[in-house]
VOSE-757976 format. One record per residue (C-alpha): residue number from 1; residue in one letter; chain; x, y, z. Coordinates in Angstrom, 3 decimals, decimal comma. Each point is the difference from the previous one (the first is absolute). Example, Ala and Ser with C-alpha at 12.3 -4.5 7.8 and 13.67 -1.06 7.14 Angstrom:
BEGIN
+-----+------+------+----------+----------+----------+
: pos : code : unit :        u :        v :        w :
+-----+------+------+----------+----------+----------+
:   1 :    a :    A :   12,300 :   -4,500 :    7,800 :
:   2 :    s :    A :    1,370 :    3,440 :   -0,660 :
+-----+------+------+----------+----------+----------+
***
This chain:
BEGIN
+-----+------+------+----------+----------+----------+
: pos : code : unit :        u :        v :        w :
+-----+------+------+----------+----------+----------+
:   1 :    x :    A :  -20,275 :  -19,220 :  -10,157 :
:   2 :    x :    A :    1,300 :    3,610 :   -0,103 :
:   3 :    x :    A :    3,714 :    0,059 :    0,303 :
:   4 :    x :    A :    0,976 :    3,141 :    2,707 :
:   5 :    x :    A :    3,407 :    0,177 :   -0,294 :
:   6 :    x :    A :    1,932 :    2,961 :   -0,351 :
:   7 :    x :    A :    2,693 :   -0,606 :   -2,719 :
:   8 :    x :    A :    3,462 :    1,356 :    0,366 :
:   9 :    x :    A :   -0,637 :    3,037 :   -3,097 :
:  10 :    x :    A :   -3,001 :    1,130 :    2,117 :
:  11 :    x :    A :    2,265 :   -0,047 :    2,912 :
:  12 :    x :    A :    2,660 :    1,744 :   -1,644 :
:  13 :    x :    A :   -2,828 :    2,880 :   -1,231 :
:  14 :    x :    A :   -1,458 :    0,386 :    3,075 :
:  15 :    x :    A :    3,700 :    0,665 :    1,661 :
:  16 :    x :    A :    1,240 :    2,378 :   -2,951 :
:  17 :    x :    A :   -2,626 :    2,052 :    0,588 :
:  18 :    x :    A :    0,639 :   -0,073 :    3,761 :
:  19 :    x :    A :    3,373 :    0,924 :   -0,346 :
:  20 :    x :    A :   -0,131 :    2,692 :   -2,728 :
:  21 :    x :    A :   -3,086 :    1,723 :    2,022 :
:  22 :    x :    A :    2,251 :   -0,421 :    3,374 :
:  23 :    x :    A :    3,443 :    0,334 :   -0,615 :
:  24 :    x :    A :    0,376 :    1,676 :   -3,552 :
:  25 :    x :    A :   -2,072 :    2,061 :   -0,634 :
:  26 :    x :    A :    0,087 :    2,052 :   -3,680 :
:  27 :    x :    A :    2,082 :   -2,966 :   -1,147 :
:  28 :    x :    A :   -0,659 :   -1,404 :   -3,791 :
:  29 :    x :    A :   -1,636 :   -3,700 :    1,269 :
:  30 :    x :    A :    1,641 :   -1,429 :   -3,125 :
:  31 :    x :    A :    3,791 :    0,740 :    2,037 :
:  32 :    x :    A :   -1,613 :   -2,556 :    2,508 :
:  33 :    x :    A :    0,294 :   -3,680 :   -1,259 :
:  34 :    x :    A :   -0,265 :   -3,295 :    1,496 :
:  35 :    x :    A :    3,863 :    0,053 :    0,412 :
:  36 :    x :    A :    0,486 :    3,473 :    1,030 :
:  37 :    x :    A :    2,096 :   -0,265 :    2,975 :
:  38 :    x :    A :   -1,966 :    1,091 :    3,047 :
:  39 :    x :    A :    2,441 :   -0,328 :    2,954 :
:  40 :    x :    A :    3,014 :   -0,075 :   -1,468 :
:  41 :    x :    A :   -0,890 :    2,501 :   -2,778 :
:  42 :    x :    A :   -0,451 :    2,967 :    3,131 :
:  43 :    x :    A :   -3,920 :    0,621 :   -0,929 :
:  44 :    x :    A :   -0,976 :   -2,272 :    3,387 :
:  45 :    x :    A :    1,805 :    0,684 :    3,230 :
:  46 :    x :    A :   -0,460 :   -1,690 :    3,479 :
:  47 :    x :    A :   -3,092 :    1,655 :    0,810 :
:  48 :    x :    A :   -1,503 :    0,253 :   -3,461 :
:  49 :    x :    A :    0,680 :   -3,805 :    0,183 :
:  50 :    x :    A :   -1,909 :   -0,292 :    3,318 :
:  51 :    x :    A :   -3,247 :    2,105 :   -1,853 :
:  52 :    x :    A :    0,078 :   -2,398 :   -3,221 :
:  53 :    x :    A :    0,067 :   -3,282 :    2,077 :
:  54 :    x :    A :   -2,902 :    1,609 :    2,490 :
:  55 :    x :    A :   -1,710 :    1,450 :   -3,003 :
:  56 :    x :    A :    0,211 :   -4,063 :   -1,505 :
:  57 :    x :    A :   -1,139 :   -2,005 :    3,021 :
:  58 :    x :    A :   -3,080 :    2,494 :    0,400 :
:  59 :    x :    A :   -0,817 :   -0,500 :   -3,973 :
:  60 :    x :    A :    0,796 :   -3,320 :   -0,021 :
:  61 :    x :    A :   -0,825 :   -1,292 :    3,366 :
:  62 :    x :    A :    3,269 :   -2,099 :    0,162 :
:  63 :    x :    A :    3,165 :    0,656 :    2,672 :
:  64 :    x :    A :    3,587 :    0,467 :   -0,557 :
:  65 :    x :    A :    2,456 :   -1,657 :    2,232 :
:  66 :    x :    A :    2,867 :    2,084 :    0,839 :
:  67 :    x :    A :    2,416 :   -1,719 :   -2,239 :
:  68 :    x :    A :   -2,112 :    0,772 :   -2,840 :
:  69 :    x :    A :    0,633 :    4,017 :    0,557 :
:  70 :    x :    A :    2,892 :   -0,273 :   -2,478 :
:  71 :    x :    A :    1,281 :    0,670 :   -3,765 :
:  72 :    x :    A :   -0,398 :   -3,908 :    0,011 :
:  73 :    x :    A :   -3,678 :    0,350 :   -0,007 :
:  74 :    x :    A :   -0,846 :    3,611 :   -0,737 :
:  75 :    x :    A :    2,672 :    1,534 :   -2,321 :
:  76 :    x :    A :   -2,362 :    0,105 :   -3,505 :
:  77 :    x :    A :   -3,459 :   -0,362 :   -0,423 :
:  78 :    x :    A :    0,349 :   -3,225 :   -1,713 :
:  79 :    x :    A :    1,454 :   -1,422 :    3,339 :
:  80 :    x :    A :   -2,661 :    1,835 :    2,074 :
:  81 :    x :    A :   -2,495 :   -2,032 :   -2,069 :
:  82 :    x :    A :    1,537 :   -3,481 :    0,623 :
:  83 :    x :    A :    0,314 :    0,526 :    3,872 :
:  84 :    x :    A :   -3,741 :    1,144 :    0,061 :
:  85 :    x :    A :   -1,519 :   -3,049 :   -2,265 :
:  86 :    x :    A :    2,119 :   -2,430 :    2,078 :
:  87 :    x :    A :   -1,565 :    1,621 :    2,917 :
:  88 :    x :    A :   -3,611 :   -0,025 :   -1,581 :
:  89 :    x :    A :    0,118 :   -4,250 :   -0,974 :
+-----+------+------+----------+----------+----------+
***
C-alpha cells in the first residue's frame, strides 16, 4: 500500500520556492530557512499573506480559517508546514 502523504520537508520545498519566485525575487534561497521570519521579519505583508495562503489551499486543496491568517500559523516555513500536514491528516 503506497503511502501518499506529503511530508512536512516537501511542504516546506514546495513553499520556499513559492515564496522566493513570488515575493523575493534575486534573493540567495540559502537567506530563506525554515525559521526565517516571514511576517514578522517584513518579507510577507497583509496581502502577500492573502497570495501565500490562496496560493496553499489551491496546491494543497485544504482551507484556512480566518484565525489561522496569523504569525501563529504562518510566520516561518517550518510553521507553514505544520498547519498544512494537520490540515492534510
Amino acid at each position: 500500500m503506497a503511502e501518499t502523504t506529503t511530508s512536512q520537508q516537501e511542504i516546506i520545498a514546495t513553499v520556499k520556492t513559492y515564496i522566493l519566485e513570488e515575493f523575493l525575487p534575486g534573493e540567495d534561497p540559502d537567506e530563506l530557512d525554515d525559521t526565517t521570519p516571514l511576517i514578522t521579519g517584513g518579507i510577507l505583508d497583509s496581502i502577500s499573506t492573502v497570495k501565500l495562503v490562496a496560493f496553499l489551499e489551491e496546491r494543497f486543496g485544504i482551507e484556512f480559517q480566518a484565525h489561522e491568517m496569523s504569525i501563529d500559523y504562518l510566520d516561518t516555513l517550518s510553521k507553514i508546514a505544520r498547519i498544512v500536514t494537520s490540515k492534510l491528516s
